[in-house]
C-alpha positions as CSV (number, residue, x, y, z in Angstrom):
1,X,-18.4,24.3,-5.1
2,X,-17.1,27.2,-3.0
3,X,-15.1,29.9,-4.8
4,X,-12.2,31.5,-3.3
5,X,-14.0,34.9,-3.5
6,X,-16.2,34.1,-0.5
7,X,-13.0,32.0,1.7
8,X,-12.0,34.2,4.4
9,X,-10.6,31.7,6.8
10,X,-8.2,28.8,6.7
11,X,-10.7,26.3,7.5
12,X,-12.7,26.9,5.0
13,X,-10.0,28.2,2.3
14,X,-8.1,24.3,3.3
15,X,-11.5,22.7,2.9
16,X,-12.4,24.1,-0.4
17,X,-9.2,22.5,-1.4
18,X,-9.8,19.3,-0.5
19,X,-12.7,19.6,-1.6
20,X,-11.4,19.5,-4.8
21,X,-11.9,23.7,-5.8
22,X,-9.0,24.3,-8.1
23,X,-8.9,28.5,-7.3
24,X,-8.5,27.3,-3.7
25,X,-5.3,25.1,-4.4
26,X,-4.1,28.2,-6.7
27,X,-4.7,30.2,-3.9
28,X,-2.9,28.2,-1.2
29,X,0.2,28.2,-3.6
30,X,0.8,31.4,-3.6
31,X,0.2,32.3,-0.7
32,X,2.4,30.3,1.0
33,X,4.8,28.7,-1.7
34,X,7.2,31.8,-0.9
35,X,7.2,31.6,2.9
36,X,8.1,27.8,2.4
37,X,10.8,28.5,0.4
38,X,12.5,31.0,2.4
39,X,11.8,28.8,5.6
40,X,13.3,25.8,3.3
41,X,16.6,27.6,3.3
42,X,16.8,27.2,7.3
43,X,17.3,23.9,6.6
44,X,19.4,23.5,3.9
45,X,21.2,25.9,1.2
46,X,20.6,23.2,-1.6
47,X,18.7,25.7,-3.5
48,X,17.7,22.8,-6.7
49,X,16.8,20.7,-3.9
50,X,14.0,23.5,-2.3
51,X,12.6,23.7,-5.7
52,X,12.4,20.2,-6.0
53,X,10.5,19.5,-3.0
54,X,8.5,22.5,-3.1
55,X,7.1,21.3,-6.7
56,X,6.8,18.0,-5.7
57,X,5.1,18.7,-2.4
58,X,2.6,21.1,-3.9
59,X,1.8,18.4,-7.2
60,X,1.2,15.4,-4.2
61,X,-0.6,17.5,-2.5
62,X,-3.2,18.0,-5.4
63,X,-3.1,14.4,-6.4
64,X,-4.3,13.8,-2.7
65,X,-6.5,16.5,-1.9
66,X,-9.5,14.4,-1.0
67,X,-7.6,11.9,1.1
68,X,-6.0,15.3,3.4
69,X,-7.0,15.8,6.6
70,X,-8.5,18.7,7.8
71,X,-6.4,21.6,9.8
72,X,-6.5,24.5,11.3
73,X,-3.3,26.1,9.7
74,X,-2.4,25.8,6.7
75,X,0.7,27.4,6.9
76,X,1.4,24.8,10.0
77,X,0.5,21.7,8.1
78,X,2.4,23.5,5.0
79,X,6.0,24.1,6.7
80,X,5.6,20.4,8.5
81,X,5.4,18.7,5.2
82,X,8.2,20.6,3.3
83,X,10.2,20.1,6.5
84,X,10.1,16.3,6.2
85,X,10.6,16.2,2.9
86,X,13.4,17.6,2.9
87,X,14.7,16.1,5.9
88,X,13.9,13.2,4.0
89,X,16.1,13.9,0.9
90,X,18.9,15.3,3.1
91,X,19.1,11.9,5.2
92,X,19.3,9.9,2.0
93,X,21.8,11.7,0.4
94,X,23.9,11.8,3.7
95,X,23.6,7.6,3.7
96,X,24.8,7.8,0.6
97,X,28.0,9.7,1.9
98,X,28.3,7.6,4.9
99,X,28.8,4.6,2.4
100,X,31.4,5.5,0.2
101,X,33.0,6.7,3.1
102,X,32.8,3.8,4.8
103,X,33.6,1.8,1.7
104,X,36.8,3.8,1.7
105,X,37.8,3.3,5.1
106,X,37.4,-0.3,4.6
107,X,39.4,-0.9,1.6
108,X,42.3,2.2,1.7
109,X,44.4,0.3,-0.5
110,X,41.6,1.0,-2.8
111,X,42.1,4.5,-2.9
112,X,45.9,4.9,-2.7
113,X,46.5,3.8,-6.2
114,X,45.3,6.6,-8.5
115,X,45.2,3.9,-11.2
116,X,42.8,1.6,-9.0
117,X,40.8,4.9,-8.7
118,X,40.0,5.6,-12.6
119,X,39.7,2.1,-13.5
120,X,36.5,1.9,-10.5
121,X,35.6,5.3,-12.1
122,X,35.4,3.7,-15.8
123,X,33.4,0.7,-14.2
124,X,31.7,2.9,-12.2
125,X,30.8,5.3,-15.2
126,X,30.3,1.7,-17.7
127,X,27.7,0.1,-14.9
128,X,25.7,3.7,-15.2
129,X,25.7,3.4,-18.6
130,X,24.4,-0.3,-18.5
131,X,21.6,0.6,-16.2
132,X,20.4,4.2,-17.6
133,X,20.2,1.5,-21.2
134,X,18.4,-1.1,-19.4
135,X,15.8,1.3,-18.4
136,X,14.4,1.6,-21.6
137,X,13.0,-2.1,-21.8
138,X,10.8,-1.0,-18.6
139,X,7.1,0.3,-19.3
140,X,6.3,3.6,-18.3
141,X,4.7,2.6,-14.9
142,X,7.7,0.6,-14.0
143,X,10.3,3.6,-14.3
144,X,7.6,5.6,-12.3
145,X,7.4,3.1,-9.2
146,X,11.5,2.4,-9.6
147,X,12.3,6.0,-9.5
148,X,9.4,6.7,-6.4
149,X,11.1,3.4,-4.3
150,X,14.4,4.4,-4.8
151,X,14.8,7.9,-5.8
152,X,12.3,9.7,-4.4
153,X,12.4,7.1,-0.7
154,X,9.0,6.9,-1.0
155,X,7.4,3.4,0.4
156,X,4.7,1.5,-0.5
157,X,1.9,2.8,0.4
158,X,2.8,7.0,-0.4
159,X,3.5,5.1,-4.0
160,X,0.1,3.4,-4.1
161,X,-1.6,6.7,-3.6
162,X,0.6,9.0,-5.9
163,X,0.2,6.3,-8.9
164,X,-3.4,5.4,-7.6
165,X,-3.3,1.9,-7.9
166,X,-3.2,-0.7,-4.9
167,X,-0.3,-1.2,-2.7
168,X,0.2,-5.0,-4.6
169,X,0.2,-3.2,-7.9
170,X,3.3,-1.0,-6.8
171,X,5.0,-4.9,-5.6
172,X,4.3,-6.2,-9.2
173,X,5.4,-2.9,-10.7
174,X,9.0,-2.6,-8.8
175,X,9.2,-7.0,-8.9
176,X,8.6,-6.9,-12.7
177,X,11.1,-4.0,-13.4
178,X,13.8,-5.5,-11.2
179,X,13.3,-8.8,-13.1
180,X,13.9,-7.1,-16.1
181,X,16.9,-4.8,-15.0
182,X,18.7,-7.6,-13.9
183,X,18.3,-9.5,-17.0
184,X,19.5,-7.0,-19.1
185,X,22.6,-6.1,-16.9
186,X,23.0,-9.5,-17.0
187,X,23.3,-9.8,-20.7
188,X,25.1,-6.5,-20.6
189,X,27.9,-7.6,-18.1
190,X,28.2,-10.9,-20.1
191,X,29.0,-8.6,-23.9
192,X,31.3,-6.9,-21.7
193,X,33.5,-9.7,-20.1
């Protein structure tokens, strides 16, 4: 295996990495992780959310090494894939603010009642409770794939490859855990009522 000691170009520094050469990831990471970060905050100021992606970028990107591509700039193939994943998180949390902005638009008698208001936030903050509880009758694996799908937006087949099982493992995975969350807010909703 090639050591970093003798890399003096990107192409051979990227395929080291894929390769699987563990002082050529470290290597990668810090030269670059700082770059990315300041380039991250061109795109947004959510400074948790950098992090986030930064760590989670750099652990898929060791997960996959030997399924990468080759390239001829690492800092090009780098700022790319921070850049969509960001762009990424910051479109799913502004879907999120479209809907309950929508939702309100749609029902404004809804929100004029300050009563109506904290009785949807006690239901709101009751049907959290219910599902963070329900969690806990899932196996590891199913939380994993759960929080991947619809967390993280990650689909099928970018689950498949960061769990490393098949892309009909990650359907029985999320099926089975859905199964089982609705059951239990099921029999949750029904000790409420």
């Amino acid at each position: 295996m090639m050591t970093t000691k003798k890399i003096t170009d990107e192409v051979g520094l990227w395929n080291a990495f894929r390769g699987g050469d563990h002082d050529a990831f470290t290597l990668i990471y810090r030269s670059y992780v700082n770059l990315l970060y300041n380039y991250s905050t061109s795109i947004t100021q959510d400074r948790e959310l950098i992090k986030d992606c930064l760590h989670d970028l750099f652990v898929e990107l060791w997960r996959n090494h030997q399924n990468l591509g080759e390239t001829t700039s690492i800092r090009y193939y780098l700022m790319a894939s921070i850049k969509r994943k960001l762009v990424r998180h910051l479109e799913t949390q502004q879907r999120q603010i479209q809907h309950h902005e929508s939702y309100y638009v749609e029902y404004p008698d809804y929100v004029g009642s300050h009563e109506n208001r904290l009785v949807a936030c006690e239901d709101e903050q009751q049907f959290s409770n219910v599902l963070n509880e329900s969690f806990r009758f899932l196996t590891k694996r199913q939380r994993e794939a759960i929080s991947l799908k619809f967390f993280h937006d990650m689909d099928t087949d970018q689950i498949s490859n960061l769990m490393d099982i098949n892309p009909q493992s990650v359907y029985n995975l999320i099926f089975g855990a859905l199964k089982t969350l609705k059951q239990h807010i099921s029999i949750e909703k029904v000790s409420f009522a």
